[in-house]
C-alpha positions, 0 to 999 in steps of 0.5 A: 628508398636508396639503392645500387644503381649503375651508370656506366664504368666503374660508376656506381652510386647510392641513390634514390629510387622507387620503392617496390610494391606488389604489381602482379597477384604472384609477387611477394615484397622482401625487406632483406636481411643481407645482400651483396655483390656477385662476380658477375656484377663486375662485367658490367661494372668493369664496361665488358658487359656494356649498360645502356642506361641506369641500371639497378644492381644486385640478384642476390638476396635473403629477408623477411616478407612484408607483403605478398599478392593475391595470388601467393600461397606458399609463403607469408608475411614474416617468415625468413625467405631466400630465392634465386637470381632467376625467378620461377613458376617452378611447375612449368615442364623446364622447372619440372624437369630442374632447370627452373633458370630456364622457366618459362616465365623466368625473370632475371632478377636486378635490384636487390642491393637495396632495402627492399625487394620485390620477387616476382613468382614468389611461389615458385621463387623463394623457400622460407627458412623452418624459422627466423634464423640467427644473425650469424646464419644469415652469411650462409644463407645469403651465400645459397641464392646465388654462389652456392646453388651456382658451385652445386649446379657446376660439380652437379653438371660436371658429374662429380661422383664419390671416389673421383677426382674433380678440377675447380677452374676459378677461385671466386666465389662460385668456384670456392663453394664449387670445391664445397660442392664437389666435396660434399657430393664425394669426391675424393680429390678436389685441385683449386686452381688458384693463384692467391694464398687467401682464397687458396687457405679458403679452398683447403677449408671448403675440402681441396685436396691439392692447389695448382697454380698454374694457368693454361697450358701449364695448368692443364700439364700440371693437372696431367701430372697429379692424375698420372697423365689421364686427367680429371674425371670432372672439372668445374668451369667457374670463370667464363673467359676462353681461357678458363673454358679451354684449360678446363676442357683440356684438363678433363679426361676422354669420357669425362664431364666439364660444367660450366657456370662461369658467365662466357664472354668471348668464348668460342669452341673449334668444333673439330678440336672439342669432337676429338676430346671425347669431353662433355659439356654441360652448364649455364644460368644455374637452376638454384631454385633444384638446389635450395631446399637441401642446401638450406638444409644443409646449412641449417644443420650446420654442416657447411658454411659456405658464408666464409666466401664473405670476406668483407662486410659494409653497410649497404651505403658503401656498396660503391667501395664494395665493388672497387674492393672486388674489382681490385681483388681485395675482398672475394665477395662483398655482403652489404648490410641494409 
């Protein structure tokens, strides 16, 4: 079996590697349908991130099974399944209380820009769909195991209430399907934060109400000015640098609430200046596993379509110039065709 490894900077190849097979009694064996790139995927690729050996790529992903433990009861060869980048037993306290990204048997996924997968804790991982899904579908399925769930738990944690103003920090994926979220969940005002036409055009569609482009402190004096100088009653921080991290807070009303999915990387808060904004925090690895079976619902009725974040398709074998093409901002988010 071929697959995404990557060697170090912008070293990304194609290349033979084990095939999967069931080694724990919970573990389920995945041919997937669809897979793809995520943004986060860049810091390693980009040398931020640094990878210390070879390192199989990919967390995202939607298939059918092949094969399943001993163990695993929920699901069974042949249906149609999504799961998360964090695996779950989804019964331990953590999982009960929703943050199955934070289970205590979590497991990381890596692999998946490949034919075939395995899942461990397939039970309390993956959801199988009511029945195979059509080929046009599978887009926005794929989009549920990472950018979508990513997007919801942002507006989630940010608070995001009908009738209220939201901000969205990022116009990746995660913060496109983060304007997504925070529509759908009511809000009557949602800014992108957005620089580029094409994800600005994207951002209208998913439901934004207004675009800033700026950054910074001139982002955050921009968002002043559309809220009359209170600020936004949520913002969603869908990027990850120091940046994104202060403009959003600064963005964010006294008494309101920022959520933050965006993956930090050299971001360090001045207790002092966060004690004196009156602004909430709250964020990390999104438990998509909470969130899968309304948004598979949602999808299956046909009422988002948050697959539209996949701009450019290519056979699983030209994963290498999927990531130049995300890296370069030529394309939003990468689906790789196995």
């Amino acid at each position: 079996m071929k697959g995404a490894v990557l060697y170090g900077p912008r070293d990304i190849r194609f290349e033979e590697r084990d095939a999967p097979r069931i080694i724990a009694p919970t573990d389920a064996i995945l041919r997937l349908s669809a897979t793809c790139i995520c943004g986060s995927d860049l810091w390693p690729y980009r040398g931020i991130s640094p990878v210390a050996e070879p390192s199989p790529m990919g967390h995202e992903y939607c298939g059918i099974v092949e094969e399943v433990g001993k163990a695993v009861t929920s699901i069974r060869p042949g249906q149609f399944v999504i799961g998360s980048f964090a695996t779950s037993d989804n019964t331990c306290p953590h999982c009960r209380y929703g943050y199955q990204s934070s289970c205590v048997h979590r497991e990381f996924m890596s692999g998946a820009q490949a034919p075939v997968l395995r899942v461990p804790h397939a039970d309390g991982t993956l959801v199988a769909t009511p029945e195979l899904p059509p080929a046009e579908m599978i887009p926005n399925l794929l989009a549920v195991s990472d950018v979508l769930g990513t997007g919801w738990f942002a507006a989630v944690a940010a608070n995001v209430q009908p009738g209220k103003t939201a901000v969205v920090v990022g116009d990746g994926a995660v913060g496109l399907l983060g304007v997504l979220a925070a529509r759908q969940l009511g809000a009557q005002r949602v800014i992108a934060m957005s620089r580029h036409p094409a994800r600005q055009q994207l951002a209208r569609e998913f439901g934004a109400t207004d675009i800033v482009t700026e950054r910074g402190d001139e982002g955050v004096a921009r968002i002043k000015e559309l809220t009359k100088g209170v600020g936004a009653d949520a913002v969603l921080e869908c990027v990850g640098t120091q940046e994104s991290m202060m403009q959003a807070i600064h963005a964010t009303r006294p008494g309101g609430s920022v959520g933050y999915v965006g993956v930090p990387h050299g971001v360090e808060l001045r207790g002092e200046e966060l004690f004196y904004t009156h602004v909430r925090l709250h964020g990390g690895p999104a438990p998509v596993r909470r969130f899968l079976p309304d948004l598979i619902g949602l999808v299956w009725s046909g009422k988002i379509n948050p697959g539209k974040v996949f701009d450019l398709t290519l056979p699983l074998d030209q994963v290498a110039e999927g990531y130049r093409a995300m890296d370069e901002r030529r394309a939003i988010k990468t689906l790789l065709r196995p």
